[in-house]
MARLO-139978 format. One record per atom (N, C-alpha, C): atom name; x, y negated, z. Coordinates in steps of 0.2 Angstrom, whole numbers, plus 5000, padded with zeros to 4 digits. Layout:
N
+------+------+------+------+
! atom !    x !    y !    z !
+------+------+------+------+
!   CA !    X !    Y !    Z !
...
+------+------+------+------+
% end
This chain:
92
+------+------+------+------+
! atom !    x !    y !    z !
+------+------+------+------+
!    N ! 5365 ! 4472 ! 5536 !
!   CA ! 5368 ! 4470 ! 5543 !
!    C ! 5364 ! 4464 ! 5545 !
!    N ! 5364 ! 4464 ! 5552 !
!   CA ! 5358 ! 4457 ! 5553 !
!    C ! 5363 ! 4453 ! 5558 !
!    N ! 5359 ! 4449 ! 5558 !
!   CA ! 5363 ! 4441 ! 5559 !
!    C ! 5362 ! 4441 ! 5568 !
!    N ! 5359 ! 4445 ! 5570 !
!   CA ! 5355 ! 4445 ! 5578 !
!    C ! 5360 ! 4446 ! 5581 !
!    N ! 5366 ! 4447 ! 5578 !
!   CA ! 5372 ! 4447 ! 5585 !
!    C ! 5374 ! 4441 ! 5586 !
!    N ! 5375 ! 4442 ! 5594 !
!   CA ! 5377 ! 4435 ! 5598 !
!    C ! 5384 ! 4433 ! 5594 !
!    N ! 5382 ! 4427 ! 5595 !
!   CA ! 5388 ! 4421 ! 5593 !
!    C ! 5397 ! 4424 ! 5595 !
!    N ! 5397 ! 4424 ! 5604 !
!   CA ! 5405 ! 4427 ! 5604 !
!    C ! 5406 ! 4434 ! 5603 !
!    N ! 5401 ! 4439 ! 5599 !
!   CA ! 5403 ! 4445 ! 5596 !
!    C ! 5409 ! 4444 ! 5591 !
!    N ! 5413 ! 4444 ! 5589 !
!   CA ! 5418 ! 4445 ! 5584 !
!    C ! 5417 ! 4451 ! 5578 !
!    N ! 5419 ! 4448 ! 5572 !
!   CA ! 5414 ! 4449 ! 5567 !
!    C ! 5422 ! 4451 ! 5562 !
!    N ! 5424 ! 4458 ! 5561 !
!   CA ! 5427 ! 4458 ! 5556 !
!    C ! 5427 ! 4456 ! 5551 !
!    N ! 5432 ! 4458 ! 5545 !
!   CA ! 5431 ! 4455 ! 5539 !
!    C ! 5425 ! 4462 ! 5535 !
!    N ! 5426 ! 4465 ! 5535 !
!   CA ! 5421 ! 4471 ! 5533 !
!    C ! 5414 ! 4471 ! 5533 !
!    N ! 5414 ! 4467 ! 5541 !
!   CA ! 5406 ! 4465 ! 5542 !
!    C ! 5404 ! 4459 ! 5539 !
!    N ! 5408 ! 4455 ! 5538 !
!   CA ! 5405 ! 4448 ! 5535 !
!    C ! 5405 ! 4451 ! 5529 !
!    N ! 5409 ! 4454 ! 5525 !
!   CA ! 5408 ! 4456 ! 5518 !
!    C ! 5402 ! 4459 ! 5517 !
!    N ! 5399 ! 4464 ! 5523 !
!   CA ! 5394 ! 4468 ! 5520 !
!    C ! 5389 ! 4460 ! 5522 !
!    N ! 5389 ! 4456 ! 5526 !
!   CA ! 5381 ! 4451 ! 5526 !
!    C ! 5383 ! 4448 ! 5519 !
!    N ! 5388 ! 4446 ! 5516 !
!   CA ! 5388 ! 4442 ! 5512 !
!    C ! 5385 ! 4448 ! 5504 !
!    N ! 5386 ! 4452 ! 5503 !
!   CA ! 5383 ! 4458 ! 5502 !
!    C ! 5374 ! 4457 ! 5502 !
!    N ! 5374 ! 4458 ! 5505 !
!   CA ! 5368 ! 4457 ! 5509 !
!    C ! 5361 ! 4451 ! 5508 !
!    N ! 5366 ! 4446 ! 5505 !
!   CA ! 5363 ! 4440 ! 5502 !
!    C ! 5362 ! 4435 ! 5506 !
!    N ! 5366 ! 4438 ! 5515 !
!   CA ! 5366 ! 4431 ! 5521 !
!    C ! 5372 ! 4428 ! 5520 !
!    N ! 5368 ! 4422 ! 5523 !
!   CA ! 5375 ! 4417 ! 5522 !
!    C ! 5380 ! 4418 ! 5527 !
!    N ! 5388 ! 4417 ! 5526 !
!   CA ! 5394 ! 4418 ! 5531 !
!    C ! 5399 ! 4411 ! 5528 !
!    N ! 5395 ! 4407 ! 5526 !
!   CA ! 5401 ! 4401 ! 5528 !
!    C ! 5403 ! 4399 ! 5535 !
!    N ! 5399 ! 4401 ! 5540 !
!   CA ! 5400 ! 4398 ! 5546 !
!    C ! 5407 ! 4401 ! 5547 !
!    N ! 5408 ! 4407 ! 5544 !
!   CA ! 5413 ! 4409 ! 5547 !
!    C ! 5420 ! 4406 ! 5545 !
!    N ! 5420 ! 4402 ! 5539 !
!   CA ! 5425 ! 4399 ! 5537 !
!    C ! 5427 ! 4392 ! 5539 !
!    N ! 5431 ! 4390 ! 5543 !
!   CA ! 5433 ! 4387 ! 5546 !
!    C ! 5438 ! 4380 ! 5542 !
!    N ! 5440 ! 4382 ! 5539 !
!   CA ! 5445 ! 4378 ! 5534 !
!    C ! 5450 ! 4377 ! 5536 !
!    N ! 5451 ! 4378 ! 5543 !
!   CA ! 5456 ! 4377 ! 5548 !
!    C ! 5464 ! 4380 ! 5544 !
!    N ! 5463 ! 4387 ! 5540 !
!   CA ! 5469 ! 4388 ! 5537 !
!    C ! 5473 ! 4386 ! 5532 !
!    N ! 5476 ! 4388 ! 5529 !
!   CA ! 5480 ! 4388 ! 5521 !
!    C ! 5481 ! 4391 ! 5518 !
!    N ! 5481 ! 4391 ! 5511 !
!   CA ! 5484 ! 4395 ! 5508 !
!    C ! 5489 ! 4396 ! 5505 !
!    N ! 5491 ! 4403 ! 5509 !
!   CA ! 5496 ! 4405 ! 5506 !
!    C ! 5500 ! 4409 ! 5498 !
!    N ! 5503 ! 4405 ! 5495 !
!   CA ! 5506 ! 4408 ! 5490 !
!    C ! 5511 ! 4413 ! 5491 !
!    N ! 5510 ! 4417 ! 5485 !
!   CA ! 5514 ! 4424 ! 5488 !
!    C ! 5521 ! 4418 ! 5483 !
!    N ! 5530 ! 4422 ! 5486 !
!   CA ! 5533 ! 4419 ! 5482 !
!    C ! 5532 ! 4423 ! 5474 !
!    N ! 5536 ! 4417 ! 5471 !
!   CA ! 5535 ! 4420 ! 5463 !
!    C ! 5542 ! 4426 ! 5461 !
!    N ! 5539 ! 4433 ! 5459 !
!   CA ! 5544 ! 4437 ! 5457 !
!    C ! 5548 ! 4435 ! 5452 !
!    N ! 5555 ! 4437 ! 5451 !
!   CA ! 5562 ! 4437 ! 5443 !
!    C ! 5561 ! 4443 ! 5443 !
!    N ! 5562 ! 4446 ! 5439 !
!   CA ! 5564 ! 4453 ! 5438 !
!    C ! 5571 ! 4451 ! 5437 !
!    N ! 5576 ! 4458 ! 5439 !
!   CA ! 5581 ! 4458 ! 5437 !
!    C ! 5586 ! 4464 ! 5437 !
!    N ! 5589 ! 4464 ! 5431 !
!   CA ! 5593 ! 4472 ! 5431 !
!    C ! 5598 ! 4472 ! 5435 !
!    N ! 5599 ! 4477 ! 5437 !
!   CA ! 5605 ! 4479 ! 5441 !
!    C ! 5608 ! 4488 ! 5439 !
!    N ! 5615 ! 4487 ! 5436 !
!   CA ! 5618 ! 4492 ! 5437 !
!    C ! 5620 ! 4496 ! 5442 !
!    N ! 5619 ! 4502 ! 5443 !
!   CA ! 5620 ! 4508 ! 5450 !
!    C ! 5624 ! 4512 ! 5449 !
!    N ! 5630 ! 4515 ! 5450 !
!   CA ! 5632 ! 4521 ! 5450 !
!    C ! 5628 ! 4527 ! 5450 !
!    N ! 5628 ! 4534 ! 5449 !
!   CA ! 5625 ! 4540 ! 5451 !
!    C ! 5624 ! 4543 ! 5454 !
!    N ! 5631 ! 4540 ! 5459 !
!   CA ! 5630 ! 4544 ! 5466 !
!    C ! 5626 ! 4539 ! 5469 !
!    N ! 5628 ! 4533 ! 5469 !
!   CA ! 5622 ! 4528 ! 5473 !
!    C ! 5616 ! 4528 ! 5472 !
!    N ! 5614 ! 4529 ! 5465 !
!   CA ! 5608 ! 4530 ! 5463 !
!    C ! 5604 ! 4536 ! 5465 !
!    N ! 5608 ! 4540 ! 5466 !
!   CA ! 5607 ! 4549 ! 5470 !
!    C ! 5606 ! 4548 ! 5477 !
!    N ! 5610 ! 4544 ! 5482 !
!   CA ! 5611 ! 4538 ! 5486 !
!    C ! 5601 ! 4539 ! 5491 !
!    N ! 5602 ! 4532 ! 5485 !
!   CA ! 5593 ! 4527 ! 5486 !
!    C ! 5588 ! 4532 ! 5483 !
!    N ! 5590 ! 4538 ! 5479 !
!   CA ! 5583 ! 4543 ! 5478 !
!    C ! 5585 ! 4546 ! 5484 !
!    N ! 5589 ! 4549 ! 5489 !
!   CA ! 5587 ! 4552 ! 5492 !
!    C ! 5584 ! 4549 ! 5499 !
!    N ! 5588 ! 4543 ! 5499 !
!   CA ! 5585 ! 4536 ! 5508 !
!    C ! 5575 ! 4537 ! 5504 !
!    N ! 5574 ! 4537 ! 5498 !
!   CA ! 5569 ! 4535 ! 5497 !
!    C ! 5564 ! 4541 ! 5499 !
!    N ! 5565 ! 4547 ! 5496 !
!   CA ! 5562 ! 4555 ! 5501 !
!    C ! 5563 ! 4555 ! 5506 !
!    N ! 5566 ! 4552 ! 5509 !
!   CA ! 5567 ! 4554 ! 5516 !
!    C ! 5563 ! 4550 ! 5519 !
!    N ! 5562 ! 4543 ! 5516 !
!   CA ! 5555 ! 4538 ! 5519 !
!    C ! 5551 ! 4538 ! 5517 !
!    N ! 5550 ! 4542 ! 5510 !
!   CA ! 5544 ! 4544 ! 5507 !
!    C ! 5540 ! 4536 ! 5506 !
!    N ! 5544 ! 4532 ! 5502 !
!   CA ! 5544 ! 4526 ! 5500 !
!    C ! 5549 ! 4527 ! 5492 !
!    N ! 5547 ! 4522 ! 5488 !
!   CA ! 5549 ! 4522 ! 5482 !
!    C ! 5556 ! 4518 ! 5483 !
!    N ! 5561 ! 4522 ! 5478 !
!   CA ! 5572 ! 4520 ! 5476 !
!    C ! 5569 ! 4511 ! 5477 !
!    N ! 5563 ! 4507 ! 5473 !
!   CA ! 5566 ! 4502 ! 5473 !
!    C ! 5562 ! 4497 ! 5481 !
!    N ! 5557 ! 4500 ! 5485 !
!   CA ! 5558 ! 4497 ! 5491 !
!    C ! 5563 ! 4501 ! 5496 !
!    N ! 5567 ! 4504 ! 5493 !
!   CA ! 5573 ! 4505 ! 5498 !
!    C ! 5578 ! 4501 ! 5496 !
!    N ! 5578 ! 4501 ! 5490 !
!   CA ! 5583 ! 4494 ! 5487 !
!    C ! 5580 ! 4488 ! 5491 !
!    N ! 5575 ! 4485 ! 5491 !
!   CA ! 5574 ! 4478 ! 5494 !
!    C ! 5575 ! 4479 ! 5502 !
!    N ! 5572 ! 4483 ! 5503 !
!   CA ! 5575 ! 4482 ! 5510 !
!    C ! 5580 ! 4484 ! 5513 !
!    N ! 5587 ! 4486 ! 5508 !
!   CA ! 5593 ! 4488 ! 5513 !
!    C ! 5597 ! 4482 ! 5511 !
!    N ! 5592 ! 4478 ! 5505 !
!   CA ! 5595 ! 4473 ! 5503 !
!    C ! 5594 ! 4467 ! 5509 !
!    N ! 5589 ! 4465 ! 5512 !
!   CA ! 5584 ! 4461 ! 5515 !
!    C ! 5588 ! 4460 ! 5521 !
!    N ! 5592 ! 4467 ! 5522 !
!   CA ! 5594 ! 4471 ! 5532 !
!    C ! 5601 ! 4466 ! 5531 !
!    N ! 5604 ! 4468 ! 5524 !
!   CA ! 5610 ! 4464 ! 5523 !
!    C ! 5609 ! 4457 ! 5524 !
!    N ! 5607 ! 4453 ! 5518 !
!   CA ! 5607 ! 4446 ! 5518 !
!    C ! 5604 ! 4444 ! 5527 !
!    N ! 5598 ! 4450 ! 5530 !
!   CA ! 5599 ! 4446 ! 5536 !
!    C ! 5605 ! 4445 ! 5540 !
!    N ! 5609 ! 4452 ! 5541 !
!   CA ! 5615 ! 4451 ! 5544 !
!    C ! 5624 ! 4445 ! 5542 !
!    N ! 5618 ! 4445 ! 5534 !
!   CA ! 5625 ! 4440 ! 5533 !
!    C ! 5622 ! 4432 ! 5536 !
!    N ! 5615 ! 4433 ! 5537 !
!   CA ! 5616 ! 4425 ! 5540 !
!    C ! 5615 ! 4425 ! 5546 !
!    N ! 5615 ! 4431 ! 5550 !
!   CA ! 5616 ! 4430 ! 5558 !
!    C ! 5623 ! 4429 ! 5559 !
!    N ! 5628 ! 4432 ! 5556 !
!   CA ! 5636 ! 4433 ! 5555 !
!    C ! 5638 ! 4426 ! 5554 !
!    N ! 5634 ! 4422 ! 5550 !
!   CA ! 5637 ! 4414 ! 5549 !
!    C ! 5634 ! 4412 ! 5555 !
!    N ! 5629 ! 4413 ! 5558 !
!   CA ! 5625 ! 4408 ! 5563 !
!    C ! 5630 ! 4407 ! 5569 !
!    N ! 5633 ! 4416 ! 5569 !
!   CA ! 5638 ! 4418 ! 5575 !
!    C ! 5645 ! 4415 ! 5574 !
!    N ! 5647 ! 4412 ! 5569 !
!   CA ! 5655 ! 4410 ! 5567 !
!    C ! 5655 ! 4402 ! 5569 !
!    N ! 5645 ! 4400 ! 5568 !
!   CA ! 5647 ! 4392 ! 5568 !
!    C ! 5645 ! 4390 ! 5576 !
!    N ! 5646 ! 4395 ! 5580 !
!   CA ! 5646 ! 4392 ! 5588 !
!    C ! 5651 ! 4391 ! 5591 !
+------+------+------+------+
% end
């Protein structure tokens, strides 16, 4: 890839990679202006299911064609957010 393009071209991430690739230099593109983000740190934790629930989230999970356990986090997610809109709602 070559460096000839005009400066307010926009330069995805793919392209910078291939100049850097390439043995050009792409510090300019880094700014420092951001931060980094830590992902949060995972617990593992067991949880016991009945059958039927567990039959339940195999089946939300074929239907989404997503894996039982992010249908677990996310119906889990949908909940705690409604439990804290519900407190938001009680304290006005």
């Amino acid at each position: 890839m070559s460096t000839n393009l005009e400066a307010s071209t926009p330069l995805d991430a793919e392209q910078i990679a291939e100049m850097a690739d390439a043995g050009e230099s792409v510090s300019h593109f880094f700014t420092k202006a951001g931060s980094m983000v830590h992902p949060p740190k995972i617990q593992r934790v067991n949880v016991d299911f009945t059958m039927p629930m567990l039959q339940e989230l195999d089946r939300a999970a074929q239907e989404l064609n997503v894996s039982r356990q992010a249908v677990i986090k996310s119906l889990l997610r949908q909940s705690l957010d409604q439990h804290y809109l519900a407190l938001a709602h009680q304290s006005r």
